[in-house]
C-alpha positions, -999 to 999 in steps of 0.1 A, spaced: -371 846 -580 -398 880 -582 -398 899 -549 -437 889 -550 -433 854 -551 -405 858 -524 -433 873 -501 -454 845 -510 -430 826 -499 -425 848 -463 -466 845 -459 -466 807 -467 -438 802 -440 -457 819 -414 -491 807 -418 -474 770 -417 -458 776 -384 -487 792 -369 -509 757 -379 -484 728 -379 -458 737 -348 -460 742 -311 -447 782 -300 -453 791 -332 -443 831 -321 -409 819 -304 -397 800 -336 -408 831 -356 -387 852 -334 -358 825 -337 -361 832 -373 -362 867 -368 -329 865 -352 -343 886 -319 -338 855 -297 -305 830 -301 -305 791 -290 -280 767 -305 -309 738 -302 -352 739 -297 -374 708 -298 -401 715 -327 -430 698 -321 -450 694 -352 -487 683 -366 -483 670 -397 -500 642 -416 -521 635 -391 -492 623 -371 -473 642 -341 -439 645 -341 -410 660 -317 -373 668 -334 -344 687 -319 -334 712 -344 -312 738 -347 -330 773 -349 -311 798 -370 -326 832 -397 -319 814 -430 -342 805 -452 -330 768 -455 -321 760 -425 -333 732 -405 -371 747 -398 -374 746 -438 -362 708 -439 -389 699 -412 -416 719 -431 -409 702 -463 -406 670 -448 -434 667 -422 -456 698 -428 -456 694 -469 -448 659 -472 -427 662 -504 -418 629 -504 -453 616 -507 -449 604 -546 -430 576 -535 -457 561 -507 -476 543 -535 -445 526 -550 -438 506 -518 -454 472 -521 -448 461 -482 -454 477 -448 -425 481 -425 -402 484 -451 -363 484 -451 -349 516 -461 -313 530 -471 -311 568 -460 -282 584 -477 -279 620 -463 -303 614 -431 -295 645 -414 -319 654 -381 -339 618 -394 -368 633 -406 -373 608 -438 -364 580 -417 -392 592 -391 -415 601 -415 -415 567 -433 -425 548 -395 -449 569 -392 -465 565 -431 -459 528 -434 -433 513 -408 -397 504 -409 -387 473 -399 -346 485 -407 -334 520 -416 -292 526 -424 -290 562 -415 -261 579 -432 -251 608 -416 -212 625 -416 -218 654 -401 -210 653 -360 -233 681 -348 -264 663 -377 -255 629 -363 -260 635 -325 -294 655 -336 -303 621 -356 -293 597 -329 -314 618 -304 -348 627 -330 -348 590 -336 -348 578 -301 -370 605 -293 -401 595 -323 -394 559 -316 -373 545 -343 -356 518 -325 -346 499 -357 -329 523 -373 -291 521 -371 -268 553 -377 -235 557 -391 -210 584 -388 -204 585 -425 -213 599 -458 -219 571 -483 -206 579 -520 -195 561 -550 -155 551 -535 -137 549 -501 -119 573 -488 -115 601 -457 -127 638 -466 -128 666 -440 -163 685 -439 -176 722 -418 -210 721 -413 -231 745 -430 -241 769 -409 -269 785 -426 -279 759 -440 -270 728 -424 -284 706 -443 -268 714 -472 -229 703 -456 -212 687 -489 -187 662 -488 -172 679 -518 -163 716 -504 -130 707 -493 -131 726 -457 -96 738 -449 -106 754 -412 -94 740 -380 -128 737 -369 -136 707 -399 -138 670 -390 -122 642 -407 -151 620 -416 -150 584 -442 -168 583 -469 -178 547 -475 -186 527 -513 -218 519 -518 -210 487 -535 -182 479 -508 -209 487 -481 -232 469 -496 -209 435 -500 -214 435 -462 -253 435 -457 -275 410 -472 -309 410 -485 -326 435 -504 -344 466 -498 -378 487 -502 -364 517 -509 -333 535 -512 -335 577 -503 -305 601 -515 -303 637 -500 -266 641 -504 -255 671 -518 -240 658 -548 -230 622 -542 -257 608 -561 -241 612 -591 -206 593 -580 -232 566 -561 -247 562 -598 -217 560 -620 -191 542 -593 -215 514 -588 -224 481 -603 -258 488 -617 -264 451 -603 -262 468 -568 -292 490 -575 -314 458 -585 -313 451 -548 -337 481 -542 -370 482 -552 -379 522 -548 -357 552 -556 -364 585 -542 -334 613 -546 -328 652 -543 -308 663 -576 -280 684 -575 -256 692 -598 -226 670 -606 -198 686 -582 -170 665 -599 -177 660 -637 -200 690 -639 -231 674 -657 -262 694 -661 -288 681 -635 -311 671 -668 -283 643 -677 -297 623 -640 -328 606 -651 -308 593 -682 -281 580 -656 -304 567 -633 -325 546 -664 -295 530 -670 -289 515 -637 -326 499 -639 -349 519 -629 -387 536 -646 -391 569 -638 -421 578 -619 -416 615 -613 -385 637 -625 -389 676 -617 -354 683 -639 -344 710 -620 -317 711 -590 -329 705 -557 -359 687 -573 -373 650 -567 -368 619 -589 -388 587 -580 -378 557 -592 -393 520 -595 -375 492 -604 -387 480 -639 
């Protein structure tokens, strides 16, 4: 990235916080690093809706204020609004992290059920408190990531970037959690009916979901939205996805073919 687009980027940051949040100046000097809190309730103006999300300020650049900027302030996941046939819609959120999607969708359209995956401890208290606090009651959270098999993994959060906490780095430190990681298709043996829309934010674990799964699974969901990464285990280019995800049942709607970019899906 040019050091000129990198300033962009500084300017763009700034102006946003100055238009969309409440003490725009104190989370500026959060970011700064010249004043330290472990947590600070962001009240944003995005969308024309209001919202209010306990965060975790810190002076990386994706860090939790960028997740609610994206989410709230830029809307990135707007591409996927026009796909949902129904209001109050029944969503799967694999990687829900402080709940932003999972608010942002009740606020755009209503959700009448929301599974909230979310493995990280320190992330899943933040999500059990931002829900309550933007009045989700119907979502329900679990304490787990969701992948492609069972099994128990041990994970560190992410400091400087929290949301980016992989069920694949193998934390060694005394300070990691054991967490489950639960099958999609055995997860899904348990709940019936289908859904509206299925989100992935999951470091990674989209690819195992996708190739560990009967693709008979996936006709249970009528949207797909889902933050590409690269394939931690078998190494595939991020370009290989859309081809993966095709083949499970899905038309592609958008595909940005680079990592950390969007595909949106609709059932064919």
């Amino acid at each position: 990235m040019s050091l000129l687009r990198v300033q962009f980027d500084h300017v763009k940051s700034v102006l946003q916080i100055r238009r969309h949040f409440e003490n725009p100046w104190l989370l500026i000097l959060f970011r700064l690093g010249l004043i330290k809190v472990p947590y600070f309730l962001h009240r944003i103006n995005g969308g024309g809706h209001h919202y209010a999300l306990l965060a975790r300020p810190t002076t990386t650049s994706k860090a939790d204020l960028f997740v609610l900027r994206e989410v709230l302030v830029d809307e990135a996941y707007s591409g996927v609004l026009p796909l949902l046939k129904n209001k109050n819609i029944r969503l799967l959120d694999v990687g829900a992290n402080l709940g932003s999607f999972t608010i942002w969708m009740h606020r755009k359209v209503g959700v009448r059920e929301a599974f909230c995956f979310e493995p990280e401890p320190d992330s899943f208290r933040l999500l059990n408190f931002n829900l309550a606090m933007n009045d989700c009651p119907t979502a329900k959270t679990l304490p787990s990531a969701l992948g492609g098999e069972a099994r128990t993994i041990r994970i560190l959060l992410k400091k400087s970037s929290p949301g980016g906490t992989s069920i694949y780095a193998n934390a060694q430190s005394p300070e990691a959690t054991a967490v489950p990681v639960l099958a999609l298709q055995g997860w899904m043996a348990g709940i019936q009916g289908d859904f509206d829309l299925l989100k992935m934010d999951c470091e990674g674990a989209e690819w195992e979901i996708l190739q560990k799964t009967d693709p008979r699974q996936f006709g249970r969901f009528q949207t797909v939205v889902a933050e590409v990464h690269g394939d931690p285990e078998n190494k595939r280019q991020v370009s290989e996805f859309k081809d993966l995800i095709e083949k499970v049942g899905f038309r592609t709607v958008r595909w940005d073919n680079h990592p950390q970019g969007l595909y949106i899906g609709a059932r064919r």
